[in-house]
N, C-alpha and C positions, 0 to 999 in steps of 0.2 A: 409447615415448610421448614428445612433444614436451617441452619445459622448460615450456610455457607450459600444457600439460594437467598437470603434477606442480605447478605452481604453484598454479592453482585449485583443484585437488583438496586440496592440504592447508588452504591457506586457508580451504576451505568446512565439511573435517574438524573444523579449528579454532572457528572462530566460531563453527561449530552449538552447539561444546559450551557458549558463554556466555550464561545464561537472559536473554535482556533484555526478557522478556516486559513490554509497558506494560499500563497499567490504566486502565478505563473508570469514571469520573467521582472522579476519587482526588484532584481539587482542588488538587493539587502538581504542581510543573513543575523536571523531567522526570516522568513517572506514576511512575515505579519509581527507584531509584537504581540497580540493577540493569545499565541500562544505562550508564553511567556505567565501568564496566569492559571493555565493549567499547570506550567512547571512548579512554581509558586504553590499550588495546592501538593501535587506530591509530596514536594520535598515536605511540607508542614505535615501532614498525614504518615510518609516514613519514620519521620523524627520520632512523631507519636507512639508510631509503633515497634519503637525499639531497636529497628536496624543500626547496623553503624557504616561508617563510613557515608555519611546521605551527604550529598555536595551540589549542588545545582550551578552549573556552570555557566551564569546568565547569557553572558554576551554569547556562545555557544548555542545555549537553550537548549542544554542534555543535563536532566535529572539523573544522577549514579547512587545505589546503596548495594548493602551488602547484609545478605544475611548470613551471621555468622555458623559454622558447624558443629552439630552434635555428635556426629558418628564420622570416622574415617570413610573418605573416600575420594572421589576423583570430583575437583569444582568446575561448575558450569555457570552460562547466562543465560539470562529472559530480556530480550529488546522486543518495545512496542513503540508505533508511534502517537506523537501525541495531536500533530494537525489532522484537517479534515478535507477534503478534497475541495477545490473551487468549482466541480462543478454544477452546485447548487448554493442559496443561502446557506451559513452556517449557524444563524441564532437559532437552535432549537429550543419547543417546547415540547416537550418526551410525554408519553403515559402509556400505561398500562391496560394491554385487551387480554382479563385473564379468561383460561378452559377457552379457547378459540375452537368456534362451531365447526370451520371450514365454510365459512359464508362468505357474502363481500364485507371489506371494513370500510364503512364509515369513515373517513379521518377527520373531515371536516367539513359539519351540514352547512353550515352558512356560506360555503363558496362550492358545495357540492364535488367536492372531492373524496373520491370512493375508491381503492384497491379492490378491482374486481377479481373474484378468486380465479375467474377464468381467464383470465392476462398473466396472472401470476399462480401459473401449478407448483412450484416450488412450496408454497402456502400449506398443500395440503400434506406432506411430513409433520407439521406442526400441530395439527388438530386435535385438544384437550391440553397445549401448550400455556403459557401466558407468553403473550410477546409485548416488545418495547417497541412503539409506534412512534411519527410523528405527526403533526396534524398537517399534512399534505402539502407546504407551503415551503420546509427545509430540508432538508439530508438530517437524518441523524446521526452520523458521526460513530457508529458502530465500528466503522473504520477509521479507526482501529483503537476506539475506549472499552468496545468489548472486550479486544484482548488486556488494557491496561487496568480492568475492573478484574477480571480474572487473577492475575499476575500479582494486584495489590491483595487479592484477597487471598490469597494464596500465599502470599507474606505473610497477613497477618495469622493464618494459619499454622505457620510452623514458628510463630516468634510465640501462639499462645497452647501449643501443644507440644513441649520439647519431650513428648514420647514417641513423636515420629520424628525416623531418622531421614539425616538428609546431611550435606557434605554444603562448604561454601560455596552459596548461589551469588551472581552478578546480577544484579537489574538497571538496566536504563533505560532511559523515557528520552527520544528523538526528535524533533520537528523534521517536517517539508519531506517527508517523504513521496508525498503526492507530487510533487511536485521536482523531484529527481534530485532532490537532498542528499537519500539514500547515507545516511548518519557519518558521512563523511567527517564530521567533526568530533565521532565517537574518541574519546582519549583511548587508545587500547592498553597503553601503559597503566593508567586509572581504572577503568574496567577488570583489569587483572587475571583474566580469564582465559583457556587456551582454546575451548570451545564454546556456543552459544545456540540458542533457538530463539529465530522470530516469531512471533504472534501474527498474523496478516492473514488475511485470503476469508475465502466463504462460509460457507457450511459447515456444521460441524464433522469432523472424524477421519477426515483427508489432512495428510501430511505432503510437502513438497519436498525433495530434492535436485530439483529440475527447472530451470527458467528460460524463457531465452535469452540471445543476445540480442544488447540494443545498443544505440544509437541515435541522438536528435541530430535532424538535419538542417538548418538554414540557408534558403536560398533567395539571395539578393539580386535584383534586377533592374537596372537602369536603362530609362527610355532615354525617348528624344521626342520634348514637345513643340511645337507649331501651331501656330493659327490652322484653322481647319482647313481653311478657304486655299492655302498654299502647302497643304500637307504633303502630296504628292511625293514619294521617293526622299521624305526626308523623314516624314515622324515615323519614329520605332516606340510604338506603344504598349509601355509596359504590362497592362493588364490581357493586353493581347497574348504577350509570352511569358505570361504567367500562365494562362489557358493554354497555352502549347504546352506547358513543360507538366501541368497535371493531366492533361489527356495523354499524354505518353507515358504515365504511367497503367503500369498494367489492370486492366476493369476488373480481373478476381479477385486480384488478391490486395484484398481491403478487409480490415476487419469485423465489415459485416458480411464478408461472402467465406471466411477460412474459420478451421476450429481444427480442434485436438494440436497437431506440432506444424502446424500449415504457418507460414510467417507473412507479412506482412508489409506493405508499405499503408501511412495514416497521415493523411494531412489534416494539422490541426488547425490553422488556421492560414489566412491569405488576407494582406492589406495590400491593394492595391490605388496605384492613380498613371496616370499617363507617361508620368517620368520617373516612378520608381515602385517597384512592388517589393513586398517579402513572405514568403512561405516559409511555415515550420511544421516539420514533419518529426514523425518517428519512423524507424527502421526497426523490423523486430523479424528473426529465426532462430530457432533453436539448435539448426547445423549450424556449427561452425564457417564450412565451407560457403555455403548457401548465404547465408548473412554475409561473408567477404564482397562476394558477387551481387548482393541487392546493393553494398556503398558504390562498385565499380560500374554499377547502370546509374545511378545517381551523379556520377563523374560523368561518366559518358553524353548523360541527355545536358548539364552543364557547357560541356566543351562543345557539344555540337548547337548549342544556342549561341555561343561565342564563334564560331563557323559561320553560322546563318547570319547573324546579327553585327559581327563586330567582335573584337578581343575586349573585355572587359565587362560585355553584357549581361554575363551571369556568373555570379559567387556563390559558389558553394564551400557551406564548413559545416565539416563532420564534429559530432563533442560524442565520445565515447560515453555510453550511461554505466552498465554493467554488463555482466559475460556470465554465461552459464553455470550455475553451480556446482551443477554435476561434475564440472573436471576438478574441482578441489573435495567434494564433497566424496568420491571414488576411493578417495583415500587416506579417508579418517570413517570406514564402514558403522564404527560402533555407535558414532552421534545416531544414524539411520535407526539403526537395531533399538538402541533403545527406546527412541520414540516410538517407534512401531508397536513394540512389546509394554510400554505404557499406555496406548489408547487400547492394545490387546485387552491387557490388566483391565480397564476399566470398562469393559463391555460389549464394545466398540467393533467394528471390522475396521482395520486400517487400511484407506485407500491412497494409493501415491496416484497425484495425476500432475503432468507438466503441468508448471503454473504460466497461465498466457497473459504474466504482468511481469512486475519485478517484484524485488522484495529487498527493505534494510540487508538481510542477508547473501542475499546476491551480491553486492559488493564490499560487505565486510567479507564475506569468505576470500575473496580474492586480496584483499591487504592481511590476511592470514587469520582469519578470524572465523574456523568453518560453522555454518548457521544454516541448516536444517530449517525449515517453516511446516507450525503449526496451523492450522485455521484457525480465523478466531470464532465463529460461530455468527455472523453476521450473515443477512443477503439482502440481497440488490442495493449494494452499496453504489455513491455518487450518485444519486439521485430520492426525491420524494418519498420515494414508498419501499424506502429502506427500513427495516427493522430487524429486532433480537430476539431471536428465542431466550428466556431470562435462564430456564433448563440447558441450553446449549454452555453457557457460561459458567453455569453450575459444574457441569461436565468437563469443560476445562479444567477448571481446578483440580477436579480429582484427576484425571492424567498430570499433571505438574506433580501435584504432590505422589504421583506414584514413580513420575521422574524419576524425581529426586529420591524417592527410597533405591529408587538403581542404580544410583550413581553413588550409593553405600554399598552393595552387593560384588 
C-alpha cells in the first residue's frame, strides 16, 4: 500500500473515533463542545507538521493554517467540516473490511446487524476495495473526516516533498455545518484567500457548483384550551392546525417523492399540545424564482390560518440559510476549470451534478469567498451504514495535490 493510502486510513480510523456530533437548535456556538476536541487534535497535528500560521480559534471552533509556497502562483483554500450530523449516535467504533467480496457486511453479529448488498447497490463500485465501516450502532462521520483525512494528508504531503510545486494554500476546519452553521464564523480576513474549495458530498469524482436555495421555516401556533366537556365554539386546538397547515402542503413535493433540480418543501419536526404547537421546516429550490414562491405559499397558508382562526394564530419566520452558488460561482469560471482538469489529471471522469444539500461553500461564496465543492468520497452518510472507501481518500489527495500544481501553471 502507498504511504499516502496508510496515511488516510489512519487519519479516518482516528477521527471517526472523536464524537463531534452538533446539535439541532442548542442556541450555543459551537452546538456541542464536543467538537472542540477534534479542533484541539488538528491544530497539534498542523503544528507537527510544519505549517505556519496554525491558530485555533476556540470560542469560534475554526482550526486555520497555512501552507506555505514553493512555486509562484495564484493561492487558494481547502474548508472541511469538522462536526458529524445528529442524525444518528456519534461515538464511533470504525474498522476495516478490506478486498470487499461484494457480499452482505456483517457489522455487528451480536445485535445482527447486516448491510445487505441488496439494499445498498452503491456497494457494489467498491468490490476488491477496503472500506471503513462501523459496527451498525453509529454514523461514521465520514461526513466530513473523510475530506479532513484527505486534506491533512495532503498537507503533509507537500510540507514533506518541496519538489512538488504548489502556491500558498488556506485550510480550515469548521463546526455545525450540519446543522446550518455553514462557517459563518470563518475569519476571511485570517483565512486570507481570494478563492477556496469545500470538501463535502458523496461519492467519489463528482464536483458541485450548483446548490439550491434554502431557507428554515418556523411555524408557531397558539390554541385555546377548555375543559372538553364545554369545548364547543371555544377551544381552537392547536394540534388540529398544525395538521391543517402540513396537509396543505403539497403531497409531491417532499423529499422522498422529488430528485435531480425538483425542490422541496420538508418538515422536520412538530411539537405539539392543545394550546400551542411549533413546526420546523426547510424550503429548498434551485430556481431562484420557484423558491421566492414556495416562502410566499408559506405566508399565504399562515395568513389564511389567521383568517380562519383569529389574527395572531399562526407565526411564521423565514431565516435565510444560503442561495445558489452558481450565481457567484459564473464568474470566477477558472475555480470550475481547474478542478475539473484536476480529477481529469487524476484519472477520473469529472461529473458536476446539483448538489440537493448545502455546502460550507454555498454561503461563503456569497460573503465573497467563491467555493467550488469536491466530494469527499463517503456514502450513505447520516446514518448506520455509512462508510469509506479508504482508495476513494487516496484519490482525493492526488486531485488536491494536482490542484495545486495548477494553480503554479
Amino acid at each position: 500500500m502507498s504511504p499516502i493510502y496508510e496515511a488516510v486510513k489512519e487519519r479516518m480510523l482516528r477521527y471517526a473515533r472523536i464524537n463531534t456530533r452538533s446539535e439541532r437548535y442548542a442556541g450555543v456556538w459551537p452546538t456541542s463542545a464536543c467538537q472542540r476536541d477534534l479542533g484541539h487534535m488538528l491544530q497539534m497535528e498542523l503544528e507537527g507538521l510544519g505549517l505556519q500560521d496554525v491558530f485555533f480559534d476556540e470560542p469560534n471552533c475554526v482550526v486555520y493554517a497555512k501552507i506555505p509556497e514553493n512555486a509562484p502562483g495564484t493561492a487558494f483554500g481547502l474548508i472541511a467540516h469538522m462536526d458529524t450530523a445528529p442524525d444518528a449516535p456519534g461515538s464511533c467504533s470504525p474498522w476495516v473490511l478490506e478486498n470487499y467480496d461484494g457480499g452482505d457486511i456483517v457489522l455487528n453479529e451480536a445485535e445482527g446487524i447486516v448491510m445487505r448488498a441488496a439494499d445498498y447497490p452503491n456497494l457494489k463500485p467498491y468490490i476488491g476495495q477496503d472500506l471503513i465501516l462501523t459496527d451498525g450502532t453509529t454514523l461514521l462521520g465520514g461526513d466530513d473526516k473523510a475530506s479532513i483525512a484527505a486534506i491533512m494528508t495532503f498537507a503533509e504531503q507537500l510540507m514533506q516533498h518541496p519538489e512538488l510545486p504548489h502556491p500558498e494554500i488556506a485550510l480550515a476546519f469548521t463546526p455545525d455545518e450540519e446543522v446550518g452553521g455553514l462557517a459563518h464564523t470563518l475569519d476571511l480576513e485570517r483565512f486570507g484567500v481570494q478563492t477556496a474549495y469545500t470538501l463535502d458530498g458523496d461519492h467519489l469524482g463528482y464536483y458541485e457548483d450548483e446548490t439550491f436555495n434554502a431557507s428554515a421555516a418556523k411555524v408557531e401556533i397558539k390554541g385555546v384550551s377548555v375543559h372538553t366537556g364545554t369545548a364547543k365554539g371555544i377551544m381552537k386546538n392547536a394540534v388540529d392546525i398544525a395538521a391543517q397547515f402540513m396537509a396543505a402542503l403539497p403531497a409531491r413535493e417532499k423529499p422522498q417523492y422529488t430528485d435531480g433540480v425538483q425542490g422541496f418543501f420538508h418538515v422536520l419536526s412538530c411539537e405539539a399540545s392543545c394550546e400551542y404547537a411549533v413546526l420546523q421546516l426547510i424550503i429548498r429550490d434551485f430556481d431562484a424564482k420557484s423558491f421566492r414562491l414556495r416562502e410566499l405559499f408559506l405566508k399565504e397558508l399562515a395568513e389564511g390560518l389567521n383568517r380562519q382562526y383569529g389574527e395572531g394564530t399562526a407565526k411564521l419566520t423565514l431565516t435565510p440559510q444560503y442561495r445558489n452558488m452558481k450565481e457567484v460561482l459564473k464568474e470566477v469560471p477558472f475555480t470550475v476549470e481547474k478542478l475539473r482538469q484536476a480529477i481529469e489529471d487524476s484519472g477520473l471522469t469529472p461529473v458536476c451534478e446539483p448538489f440537493r444539500g448545502g455546502t460550507d461553500g454555498a454561503a461563503l461564496s456569497f460573503r465573497g469567498l467563491p467555493c467550488p465543492n469536491l466530494s469527499a468520497g463517503y456514502e450513505n452518510a447520516h446514518g448506520r451504514f455509512e462508510y469509506v472507501p479508504i482508495q476513494s481518500m487516496e484519490k482525493n489527495v492526488e486531485i488536491l495535490l494536482r490542484l495545486a500544481a495548477l494553480y503554479t501553471e
